[in-house]
C-alpha positions, 0 to 999 in steps of 0.5 A, spaced: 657 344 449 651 342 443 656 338 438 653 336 431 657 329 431 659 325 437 664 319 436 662 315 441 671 311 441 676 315 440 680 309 436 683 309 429 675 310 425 673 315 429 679 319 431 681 319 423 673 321 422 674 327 427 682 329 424 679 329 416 672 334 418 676 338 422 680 339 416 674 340 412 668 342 415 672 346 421 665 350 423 662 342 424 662 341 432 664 335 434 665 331 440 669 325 442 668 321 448 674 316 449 674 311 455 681 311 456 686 317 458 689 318 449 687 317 442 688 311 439 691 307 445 697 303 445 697 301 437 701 300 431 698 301 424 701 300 417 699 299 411 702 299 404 701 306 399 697 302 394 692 301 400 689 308 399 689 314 394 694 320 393 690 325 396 688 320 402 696 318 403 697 326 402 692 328 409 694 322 412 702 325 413 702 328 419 700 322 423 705 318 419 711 315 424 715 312 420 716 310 411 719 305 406 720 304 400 720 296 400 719 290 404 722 284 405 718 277 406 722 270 408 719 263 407 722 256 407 723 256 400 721 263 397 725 269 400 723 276 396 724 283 396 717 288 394 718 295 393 712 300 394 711 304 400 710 301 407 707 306 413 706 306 420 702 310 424 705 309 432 699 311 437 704 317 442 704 322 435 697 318 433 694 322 439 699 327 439 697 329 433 689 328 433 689 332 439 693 338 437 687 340 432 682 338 435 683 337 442 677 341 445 673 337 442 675 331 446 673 328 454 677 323 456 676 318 462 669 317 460 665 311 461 657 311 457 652 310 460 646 310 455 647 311 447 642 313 442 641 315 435 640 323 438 645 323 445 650 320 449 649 319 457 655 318 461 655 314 468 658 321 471 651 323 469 653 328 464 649 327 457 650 330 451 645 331 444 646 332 437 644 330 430 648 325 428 652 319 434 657 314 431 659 308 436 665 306 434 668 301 441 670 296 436 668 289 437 661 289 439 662 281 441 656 278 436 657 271 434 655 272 429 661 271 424 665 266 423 672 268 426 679 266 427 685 271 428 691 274 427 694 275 433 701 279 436 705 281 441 710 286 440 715 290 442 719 296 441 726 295 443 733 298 443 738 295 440 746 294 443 749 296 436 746 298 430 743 294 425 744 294 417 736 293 416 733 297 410 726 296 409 720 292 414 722 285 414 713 284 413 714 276 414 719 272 417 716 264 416 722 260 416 721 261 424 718 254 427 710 255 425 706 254 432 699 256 434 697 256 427 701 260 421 706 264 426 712 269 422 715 275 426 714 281 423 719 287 425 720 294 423 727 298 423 724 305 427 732 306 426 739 303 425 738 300 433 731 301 435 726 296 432 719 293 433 719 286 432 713 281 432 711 275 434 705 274 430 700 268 429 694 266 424 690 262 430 684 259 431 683 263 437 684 270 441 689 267 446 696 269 447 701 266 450 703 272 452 710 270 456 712 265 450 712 270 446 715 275 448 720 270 448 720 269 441 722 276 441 728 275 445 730 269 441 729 271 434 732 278 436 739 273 438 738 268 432 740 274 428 745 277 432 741 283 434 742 284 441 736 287 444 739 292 450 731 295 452 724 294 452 721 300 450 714 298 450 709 293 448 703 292 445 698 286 443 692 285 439 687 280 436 685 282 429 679 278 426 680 274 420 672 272 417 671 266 415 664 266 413 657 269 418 651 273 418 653 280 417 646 282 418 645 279 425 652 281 426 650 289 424 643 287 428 643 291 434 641 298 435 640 299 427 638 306 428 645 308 431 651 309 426 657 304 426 665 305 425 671 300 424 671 294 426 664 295 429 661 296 422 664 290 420 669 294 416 675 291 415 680 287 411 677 280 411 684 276 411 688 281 414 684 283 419 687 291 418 681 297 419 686 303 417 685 303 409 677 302 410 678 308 416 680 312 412 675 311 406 669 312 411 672 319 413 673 321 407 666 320 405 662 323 412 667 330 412 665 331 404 656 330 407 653 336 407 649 333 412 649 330 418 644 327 421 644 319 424 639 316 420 643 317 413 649 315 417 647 309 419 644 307 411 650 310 408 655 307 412 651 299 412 650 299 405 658 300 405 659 294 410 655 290 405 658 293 398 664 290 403 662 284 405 659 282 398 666 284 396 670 281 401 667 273 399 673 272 395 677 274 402 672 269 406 674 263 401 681 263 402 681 264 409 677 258 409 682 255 405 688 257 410 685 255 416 680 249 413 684 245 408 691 244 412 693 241 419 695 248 423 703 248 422 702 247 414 698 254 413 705 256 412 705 254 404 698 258 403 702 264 404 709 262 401 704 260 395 701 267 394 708 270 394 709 268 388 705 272 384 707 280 381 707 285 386 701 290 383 697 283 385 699 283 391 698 290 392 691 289 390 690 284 394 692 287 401 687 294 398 682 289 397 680 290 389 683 285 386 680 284 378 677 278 376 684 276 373 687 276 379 683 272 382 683 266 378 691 266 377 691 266 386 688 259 385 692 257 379 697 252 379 698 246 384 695 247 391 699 249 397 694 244 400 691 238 398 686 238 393 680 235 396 681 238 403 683 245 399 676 244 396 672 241 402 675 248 405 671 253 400 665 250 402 665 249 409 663 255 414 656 258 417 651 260 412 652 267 409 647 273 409 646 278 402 643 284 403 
C-alpha cells in the first residue's frame, strides 16, 4: 500500500480526520496505524450541540451514542436545570463505525518504530511512506506546560429497577468535595442502565482507583439507585493549563504534523479535545493537498490561534486551582453556574466575547479577593507566537 496520509494513533483526533476524508475525499488514500486492538479505546465523549456548527453535528450522527435535550447540575447552594443538547460518543460504536468505512485502511496491534514527515517504520520491520504523516499518540510527556486535571473513574452499570432520570446530571457537587474539586457526573444510557462518574479537578494524575469506585456504589445508594452489574469501566486524565511555554511544548520534531492532545488542541479548562477534533478534520478533508510541511504550518498556527485565545481559560484555572484551599474550588464553579445559559454554552465552545468575559468575573468573588488576584498572576512564564 502507498497511502497519501498516514495517521500515526487511532484515537478521537485522527480517527474523526480519517472518517471525514473519507467522506469527502474518498480517492485520498489513508493509512491508520493503532497500537491497540480498536479505534478510539476504552472512552466516553460528550459535548454540548453549541460545541460544534450544524453541519459538524449533522456528519457526526453516526457516531453518536446517545442525546438529550437538557442537563441538570447540582451544587450546595444552586441546583439548575439547562436546555440545549448534550451528546455522547461510546468508543464500541465509535470503533464500529469508524472501521465500517474505512476499515482497509486501518492496522491494528502495531507499534512504531521510527516516524518522519515522509514515513513510518514498525518494529515488525514493515515501513510505509507517504506525503503527509500526522502523530496523533496523545500526551507526548513535554513539562512544558503548567497542568493540573480533571480526572475519573467511571462505570456502566445496570441497575436493579428503572430510574426516572431524563437528562444527564453533568454535575453533582453536593457530594463530600476531596482530592480537589470532586462532583460525579452520571449519564442515563437508559431508564436502568447509567454511566456514573466519579470525577476530580486535581493537582495531580493519580487515581484512587478503589475509593472511587466506591464512590459510585455509594452515590448510586444514596439515591436509591441499586446498581445489579458492572458493565465496564473506564478512566482518564484529561489536562486542565494553567499557563507554560507551548512553543517548548510543540518543539520536538517540528517538521511532523500533530493532532489532539498532541498539538495542544484542546479546551483549556475542560480538558475535553472533541470540538477541536472535529474542526481539525474538517479543515484537512476540505485541502486540496496534502503534503506534511503545510500540515504541520497550518495546524501550528491553530494551536497558537488556540493558545492565545485560550489565555482567559488559563486564568481562570488559575483562579480555580490557585486562589482557595482544594476542597473550596467547589464555590468557583457554583459561582459560574449563575450565569445565562447562551454564556455558558459559549463557554464550554470556547468563544466567549469580551462581554462574557467581564460579567464571569463580575460580582462578589467565590474566593478571597487577594488570593483570587494573586492566583491571575501566578503560573510559569507564557510564550506568544
Amino acid at each position: 500500500m502507498n497511502p497519501d496520509l498516514i495517521l500515526v494513533g487511532g484515537g478521537l483526533a485522527n480517527s474523526l480526520i480519517a472518517f471525514r476524508l473519507h467522506a469527502l475525499q474518498p480517492q485520498t488514500r489513508i493509512l491508520v496505524i493503532e497500537r491497540d486492538e480498536v479505534l478510539g479505546g476504552n472512552h466516553t465523549w460528550s459535548f454540548h450541540g453549541s460545541d460544534v456548527s450544524s453541519g459538524q453535528l449533522s456528519w457526526l450522527q453516526p457516531l453518536i451514542s446517545y442525546s438529550w435535550p437538557h442537563y441538570d447540575i447540582l451544587f450546595p447552594s444552586r441546583q439548575r436545570r439547562l436546555h440545549g443538547s448534550y451528546h455522547s460518543i461510546f468508543s464500541e460504536q465509535f470503533d464500529r463505525m469508524i472501521r465500517g468505512r474505512i476499515g482497509d485502511s486501518v492496522i491494528l496491534n502495531a507499534e512504531v518504530a521510527e516516524l518522519g514527515a515522509d514515513g513510518v517504520t514498525l518494529t515488525d520491520g514493515r515501513s510505509f511512506s507517504a506525503a503527509a504523516v500526522i502523530d496523533g499518540r496523545g500526551d507526548p510527556g513535554s513539562k512544558a506546560l503548567d497542568i493540573r486535571f480533571q480526572k475519573f473513574v467511571g462505570q456502566v452499570v445496570q441497575l436493579s429497577a428503572p430510574v426516572d432520570l431524563t437528562g444527564p446530571l453533568l454535575m453533582d457537587a453536593t457530594i463530600e468535595q476531596a482530592d480537589g474539586f470532586r462532583f460525579m457526573y452520571t449519564l442515563p444510557l437508559g431508564r436502568d442502565r447509567f454511566l456514573i462518574e466519579d470525577t476530580r479537578y486535581s493537582d495531580t494524575p493519580a487515581l484512587e482507583r478503589d475509593a472511587m469506585r466506591a464512590s459510585i456504589v455509594e452515590y448510586a445508594a444514596a439515591r436509591d439507585w441499586r446498581i445489579a452489574a458492572v458493565e465496564r469501566e473506564e478512566e482518564g486524565a484529561l489536562p486542565v493549563v494553567l499557563g507554560g511555554d507551548l512553543t517548548a511544548f510543540l518543539a520536538h520534531r517540528p517538521e511532523v504534523p500533530r493532532s489532539g492532545i498532541r498539538a495542544g488542541l484542546f479546551h483549556y479548562t475542560t480538558g475535553y479535545s472533541l470540538p477541536e477534533a472535529v474542526r481539525l478534520a474538517d479543515d484537512i478533508a476540505k485541502m486540496d493537498r496534502l503534503a506534511s510541511a503545510e500540515l504541520a504550518a497550518k495546524i501550528r498556527a491553530r494551536s497558537f490561534t488556540l493558545w492565545r485565545r485560550g489565555l482567559y481559560f488559563r486564568l481562570l484555572n488559575r483562579m480555580l486551582f490557585l486562589a482557595g484551599p482544594p476542597e473550596e474550588r467547589y464555590r468557583v464553579l457554583e459561582h459560574f453556574y449563575r450565569l445565562p445559559e447562551d454564556l455558558v454554552g459559549r463557554f464550554y465552545a470556547g468563544a466567549l466575547t469580551w462581554r462574557d468575559r467581564v460579567r464571569i468575573l463580575s460580582g462578589k468573588p467565590p474566593v478571597p479577593v487577594g488570593r483570587a488576584i494573586g492566583s491571575l498572576f501566578t503560573s510559569r512564564q507564557e510564550s506568544v507566537q
